[in-house]
C-alpha positions as CSV (number, residue, x, y, z in Angstrom):
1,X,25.2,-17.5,12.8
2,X,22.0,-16.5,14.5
3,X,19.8,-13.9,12.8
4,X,19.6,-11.1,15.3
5,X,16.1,-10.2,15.8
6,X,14.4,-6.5,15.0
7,X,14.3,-4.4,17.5
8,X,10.7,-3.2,17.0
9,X,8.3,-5.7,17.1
10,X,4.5,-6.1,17.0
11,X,2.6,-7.6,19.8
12,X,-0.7,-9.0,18.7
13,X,-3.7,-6.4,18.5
14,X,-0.8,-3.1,18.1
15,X,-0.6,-1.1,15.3
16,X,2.3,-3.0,13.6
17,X,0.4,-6.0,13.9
18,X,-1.1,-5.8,9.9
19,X,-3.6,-7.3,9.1
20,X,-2.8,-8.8,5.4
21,X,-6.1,-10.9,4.9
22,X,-7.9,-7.3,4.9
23,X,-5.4,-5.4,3.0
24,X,-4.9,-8.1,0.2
25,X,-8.4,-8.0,-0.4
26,X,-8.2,-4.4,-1.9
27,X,-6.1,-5.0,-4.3
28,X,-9.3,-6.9,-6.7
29,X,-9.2,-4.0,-9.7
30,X,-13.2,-5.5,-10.1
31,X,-13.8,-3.9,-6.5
32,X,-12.4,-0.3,-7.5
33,X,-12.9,2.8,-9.2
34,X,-10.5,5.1,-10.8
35,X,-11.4,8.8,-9.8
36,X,-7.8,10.7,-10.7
37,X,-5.0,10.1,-12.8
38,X,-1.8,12.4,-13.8
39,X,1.4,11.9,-15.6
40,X,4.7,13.0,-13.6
41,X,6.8,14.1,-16.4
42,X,10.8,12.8,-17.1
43,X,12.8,15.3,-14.0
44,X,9.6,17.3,-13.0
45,X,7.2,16.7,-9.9
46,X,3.7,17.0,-9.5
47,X,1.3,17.0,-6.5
48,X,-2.5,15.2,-6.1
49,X,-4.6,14.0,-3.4
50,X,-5.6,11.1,-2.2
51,X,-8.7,10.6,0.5
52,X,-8.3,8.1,3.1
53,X,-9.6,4.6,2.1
54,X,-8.6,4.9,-1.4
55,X,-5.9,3.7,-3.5
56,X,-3.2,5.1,-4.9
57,X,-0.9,3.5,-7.6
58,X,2.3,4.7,-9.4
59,X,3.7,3.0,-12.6
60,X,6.6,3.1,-14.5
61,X,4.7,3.4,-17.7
62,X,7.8,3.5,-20.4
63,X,10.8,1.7,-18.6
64,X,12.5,2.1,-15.5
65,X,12.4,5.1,-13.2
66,X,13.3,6.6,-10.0
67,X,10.7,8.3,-8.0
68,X,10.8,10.4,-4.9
69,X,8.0,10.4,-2.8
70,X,6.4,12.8,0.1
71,X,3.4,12.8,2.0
72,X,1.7,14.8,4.5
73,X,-1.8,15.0,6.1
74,X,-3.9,17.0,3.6
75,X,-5.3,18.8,6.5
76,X,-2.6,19.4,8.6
77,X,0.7,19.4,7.0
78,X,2.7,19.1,9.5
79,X,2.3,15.7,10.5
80,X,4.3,14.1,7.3
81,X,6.3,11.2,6.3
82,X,9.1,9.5,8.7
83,X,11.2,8.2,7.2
84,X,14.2,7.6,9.4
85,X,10.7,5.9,12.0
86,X,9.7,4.4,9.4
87,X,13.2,2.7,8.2
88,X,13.1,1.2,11.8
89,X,9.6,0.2,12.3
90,X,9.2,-1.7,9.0
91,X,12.8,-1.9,7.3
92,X,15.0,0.0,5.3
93,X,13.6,-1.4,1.8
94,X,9.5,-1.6,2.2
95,X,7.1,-3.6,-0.1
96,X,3.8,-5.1,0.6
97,X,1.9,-5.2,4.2
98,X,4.8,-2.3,5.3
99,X,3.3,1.3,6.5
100,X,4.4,4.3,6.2
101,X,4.6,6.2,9.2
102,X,3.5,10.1,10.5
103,X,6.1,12.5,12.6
104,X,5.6,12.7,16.1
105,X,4.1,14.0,18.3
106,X,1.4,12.1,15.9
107,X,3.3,9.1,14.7
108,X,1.0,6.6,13.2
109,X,0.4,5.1,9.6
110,X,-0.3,7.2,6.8
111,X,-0.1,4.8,4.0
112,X,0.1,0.8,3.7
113,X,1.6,-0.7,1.2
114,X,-0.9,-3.2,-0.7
115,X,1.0,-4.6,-3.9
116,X,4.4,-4.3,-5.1
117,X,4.9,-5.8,-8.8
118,X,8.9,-5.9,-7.7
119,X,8.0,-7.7,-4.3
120,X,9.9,-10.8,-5.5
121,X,13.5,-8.8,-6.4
122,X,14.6,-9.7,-3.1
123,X,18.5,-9.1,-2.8
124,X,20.5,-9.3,-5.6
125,X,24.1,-10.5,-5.3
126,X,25.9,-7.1,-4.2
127,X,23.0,-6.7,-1.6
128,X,20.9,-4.5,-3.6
129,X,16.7,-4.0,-2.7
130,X,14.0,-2.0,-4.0
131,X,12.1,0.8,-2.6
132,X,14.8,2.6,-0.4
133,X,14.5,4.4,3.1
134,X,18.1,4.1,3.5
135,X,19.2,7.9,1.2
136,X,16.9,10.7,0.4
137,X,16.2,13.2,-2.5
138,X,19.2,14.8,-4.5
139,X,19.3,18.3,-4.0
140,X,20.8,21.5,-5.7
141,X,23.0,22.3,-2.6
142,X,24.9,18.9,-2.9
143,X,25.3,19.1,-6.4
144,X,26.9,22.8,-5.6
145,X,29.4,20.9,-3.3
146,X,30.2,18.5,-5.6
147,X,30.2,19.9,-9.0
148,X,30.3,23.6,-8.6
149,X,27.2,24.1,-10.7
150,X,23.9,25.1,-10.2
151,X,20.9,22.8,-11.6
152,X,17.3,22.9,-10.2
153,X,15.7,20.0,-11.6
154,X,16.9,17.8,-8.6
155,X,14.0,15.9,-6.5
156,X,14.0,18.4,-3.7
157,X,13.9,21.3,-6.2
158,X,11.0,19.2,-8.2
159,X,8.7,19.1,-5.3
160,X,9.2,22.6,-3.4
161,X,7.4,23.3,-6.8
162,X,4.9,20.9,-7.1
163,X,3.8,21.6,-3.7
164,X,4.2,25.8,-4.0
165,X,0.2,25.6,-5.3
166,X,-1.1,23.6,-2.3
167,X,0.4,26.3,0.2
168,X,3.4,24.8,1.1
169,X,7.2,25.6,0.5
170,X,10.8,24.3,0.6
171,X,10.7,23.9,4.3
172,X,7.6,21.4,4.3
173,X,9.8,19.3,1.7
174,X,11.3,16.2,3.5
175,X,13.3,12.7,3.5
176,X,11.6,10.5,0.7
177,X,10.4,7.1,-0.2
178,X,12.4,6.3,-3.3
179,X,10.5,4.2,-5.3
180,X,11.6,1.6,-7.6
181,X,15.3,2.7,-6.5
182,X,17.8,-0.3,-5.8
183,X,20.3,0.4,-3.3
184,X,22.3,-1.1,-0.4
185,X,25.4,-0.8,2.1
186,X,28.7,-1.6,0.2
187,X,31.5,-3.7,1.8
188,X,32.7,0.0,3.5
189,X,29.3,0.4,4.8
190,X,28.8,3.1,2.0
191,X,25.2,4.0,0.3
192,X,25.4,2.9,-3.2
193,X,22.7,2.9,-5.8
194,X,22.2,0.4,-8.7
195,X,20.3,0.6,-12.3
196,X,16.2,0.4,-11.6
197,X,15.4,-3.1,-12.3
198,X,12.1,-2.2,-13.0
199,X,10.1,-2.4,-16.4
200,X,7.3,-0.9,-18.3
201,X,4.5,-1.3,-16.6
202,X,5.9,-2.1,-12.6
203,X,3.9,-0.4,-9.7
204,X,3.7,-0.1,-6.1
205,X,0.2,0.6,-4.8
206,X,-0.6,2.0,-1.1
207,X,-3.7,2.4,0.7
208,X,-4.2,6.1,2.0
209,X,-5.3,5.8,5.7
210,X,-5.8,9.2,6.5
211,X,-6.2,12.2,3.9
212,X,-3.4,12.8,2.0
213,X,-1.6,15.2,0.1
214,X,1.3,13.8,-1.9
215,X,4.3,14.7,-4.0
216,X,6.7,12.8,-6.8
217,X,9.6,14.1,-8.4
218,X,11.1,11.9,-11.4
219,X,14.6,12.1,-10.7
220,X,16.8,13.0,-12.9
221,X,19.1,10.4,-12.4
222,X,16.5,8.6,-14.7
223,X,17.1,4.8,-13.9
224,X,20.3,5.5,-12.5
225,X,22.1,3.3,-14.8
226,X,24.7,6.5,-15.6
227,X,26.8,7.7,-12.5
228,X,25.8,11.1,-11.9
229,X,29.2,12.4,-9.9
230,X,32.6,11.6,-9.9
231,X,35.1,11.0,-12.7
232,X,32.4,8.7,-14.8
233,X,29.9,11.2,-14.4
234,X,27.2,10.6,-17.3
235,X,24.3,12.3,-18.6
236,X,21.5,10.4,-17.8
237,X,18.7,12.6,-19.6
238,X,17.9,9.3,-21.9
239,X,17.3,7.0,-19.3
240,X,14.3,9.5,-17.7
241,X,10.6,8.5,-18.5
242,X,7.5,9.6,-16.6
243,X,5.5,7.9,-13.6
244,X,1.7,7.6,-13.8
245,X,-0.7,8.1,-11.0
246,X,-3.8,6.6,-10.5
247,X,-6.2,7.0,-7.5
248,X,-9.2,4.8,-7.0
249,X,-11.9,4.3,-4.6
250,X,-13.2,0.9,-3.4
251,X,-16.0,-0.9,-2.7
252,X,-17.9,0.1,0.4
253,X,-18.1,-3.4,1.7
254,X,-14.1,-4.1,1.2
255,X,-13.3,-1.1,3.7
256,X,-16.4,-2.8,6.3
257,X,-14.8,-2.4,10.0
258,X,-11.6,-0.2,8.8
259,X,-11.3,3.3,10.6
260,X,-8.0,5.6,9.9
261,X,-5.5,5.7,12.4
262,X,-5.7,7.8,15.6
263,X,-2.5,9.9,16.3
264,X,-0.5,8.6,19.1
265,X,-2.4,8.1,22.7
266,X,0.7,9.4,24.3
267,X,-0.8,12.2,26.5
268,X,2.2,14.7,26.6
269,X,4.2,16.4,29.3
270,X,7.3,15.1,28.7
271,X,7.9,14.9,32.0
272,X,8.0,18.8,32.5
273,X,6.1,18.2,35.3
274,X,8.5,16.9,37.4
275,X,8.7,12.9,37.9
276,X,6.5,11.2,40.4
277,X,9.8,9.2,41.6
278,X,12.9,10.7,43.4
279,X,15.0,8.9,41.0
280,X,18.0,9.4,43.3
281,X,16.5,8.1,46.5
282,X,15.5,5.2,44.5
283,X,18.3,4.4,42.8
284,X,20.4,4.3,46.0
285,X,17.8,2.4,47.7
286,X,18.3,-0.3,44.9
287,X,21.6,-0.2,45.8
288,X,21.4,-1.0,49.0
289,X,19.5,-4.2,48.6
């Protein structure tokens, strides 16, 4: 069977046209410097900033872990993570050379991916991948639905409090990169997840491109190894361990001809203007040929 093609593609010199040989080169740990570090503690979230042209990393530094990941422009919050864009731009699982793209009307990269110690995981035989676009965050109001209960250490509940100090709220929280999560489309075409096949000491690092202001919650799914609904519903508290976060800053001469991203060239209208073609006349004019 022939492999249908993506539907977004880069042409040479666009945006989605990466170039690896500059972004690999960031990744030498001689050529950096770290300037913050924090701990995300087991089904808490915590919020940091990142300038653009450094490097952010997150670690699994006990054992496997779930993370859930926002980010918005530090100076302008609302242009923030895409997800669903970014899902079709890049893929639904992202590792090294992807981006992570802005809302619109903005829409451009906020983040590259740079290194991915669980690049090679591929697929695994029930179609599983790491690093998921394809779900979001757990949330108090599904776990009302399906349990009847009421617990608020759920990612979305996690980071409407990490990110309460910056001046933001529940309504700024949004869809997530989940890192180190495995998932895929069963048979049914249903979201399942899988037990994090990551170890002590896996990371995914990104390169900010513009100024960032960033969230994690450590879900409290832990690794996801226990179910967390249904009629094999677990507790998963002892599978939870913490996330480091690390930011460094990098060598002048590695970042030599990079300059963030504009926002989108589109000049706006809409069209509200009226269009400069009488569709109609021209569509019946086409038929007529």
């Amino acid at each position: 069977m022939d492999k249908v093609p993506a539907a977004y593609q880069a042409t040479r010199g666009s945006v989605l046209d990466v170039d690896t040989t500059f972004y690999s080169r960031l990744t030498d740990p001689s050529a950096r410097e770290r300037v913050d570090s924090l701990v995300v503690p087991i089904r808490e979230g915590r919020a940091w900033q990142v300038p653009a042209g450094h490097v952010m990393r997150l670690t699994t530094l006990e054992g496997p872990q779930v993370g859930d990941l926002n980010l918005w422009n530090r100076h302008n919050p609302r242009e923030r993570f895409w997800a669903s864009r970014t899902r079709q731009l890049q893929r639904a699982h992202v590792s090294t050379f992807d981006r992570l793209w802005s809302t619109l009307p903005y829409l451009r990269p906020m983040a590259t991916i740079i290194d991915d110690s669980l690049a090679g995981y591929g697929v695994d035989e029930q179609g599983g991948r790491i690093h998921d676009l394809l779900g979001t965050r757990c949330d108090p109001y599904v776990n009302r639905l399906l349990t009847g209960e009421d617990f608020d250490h759920h990612c979305h509940s996690n980071l409407v409090r990490a990110v309460l100090p910056h001046g933001l709220t529940e309504f700024d929280v949004h869809d997530v990169l989940n890192v180190f999560q495995c998932t895929g489309l069963n048979e049914d075409d249903q979201y399942f997840m899988k037990a994090c096949p990551a170890r002590e000491g896996d990371y995914l690092e990104l390169f900010a491109e513009i100024d960032l202001l960033c969230a994690l919650s450590c879900c409290p799914g832990g690794d996801l190894s226990v179910e967390l609904w249904g009629p094999d519903a677990g507790d998963p508290l002892l599978t939870c361990h913490p996330i480091g976060v690390e930011v460094f800053s990098l060598a002048p001469e590695l970042l030599a001809g990079w300059q963030p991203p504009v926002p989108s060239p589109y000049a706006g209208g809409h069209g509200l203007t009226g269009p400069s073609v009488d569709w109609t006349a021209e569509k019946r004019r086409r038929a007529q040929r």
